[in-house]
C-alpha angles and dihedrals in degrees: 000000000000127000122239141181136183136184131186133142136246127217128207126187114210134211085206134276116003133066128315113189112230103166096101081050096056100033082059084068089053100080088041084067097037096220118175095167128016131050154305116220125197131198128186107214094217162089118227091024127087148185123231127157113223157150108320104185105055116057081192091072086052089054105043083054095047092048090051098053088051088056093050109035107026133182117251102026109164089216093074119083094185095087100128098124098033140297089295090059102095095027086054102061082039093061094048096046088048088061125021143278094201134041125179106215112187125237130225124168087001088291131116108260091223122144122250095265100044142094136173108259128201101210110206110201098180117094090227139070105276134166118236128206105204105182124221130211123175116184130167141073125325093230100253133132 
């Protein structure tokens, strides 16, 4: 076995705030690195985005969280002073350190270890069309003996 290791980047292009599925556009870096066993780290190069891996069947999952996320961190709250760039500045960069801007997924016959009902989500917390660099880094063995 040989180690091997791989890192890219993945760019995704937002409508504005909500989820944006980017599991099909990391798994395609898994076969440039050649990993069989190890794993596969992303990394949201921002801000007021974040990463989250979640339930992939029920849109209505996607939209409780989301609606819980509005109740708790709203735009617009008088009590921010970071407002430079609009009211869904702050709440913004509070969305995305509440979750996370990077995951580690392992990786086992070159293929994601995610559970039947989950993907990989970009979540994009600004109210605009932004793209987004995710980076993408693959390490381990290539799976021969």
């Amino acid at each position: 076995m040989a180690f091997v290791a791989h890192t890219g980047t993945v760019t995704v292009h937002t409508r504005g705030r909500g989820f944006y599925d980017i599991t099909e556009q990391v798994t395609r870096h898994l076969p440039l690195a050649a990993v069989g066993a190890g794993t596969c780290t992303v990394c949201v190069m921002h801000t007021s985005a974040s990463l989250i891996i979640f339930e992939n069947a029920d849109p209505t999952a996607k939209a409780d969280i989301d609606a819980w996320m509005r109740r708790h961190v709203p735009d617009g709250d008088p009590a921010y002073s970071h407002s430079d760039e609009g009211p869904d500045d702050m709440p913004s960069h509070i969305r995305a350190a509440l979750t996370a801007t990077t995951l580690t997924i392992p990786v086992s016959e070159g293929s994601l270890m995610l559970g039947r009902w989950q993907a990989i989500y970009l979540w994009e917390h600004r109210t605009a069309p932004h793209a987004r660099a995710v980076a993408v880094a693959c390490v381990g063995t290539d799976g021969r003996s």
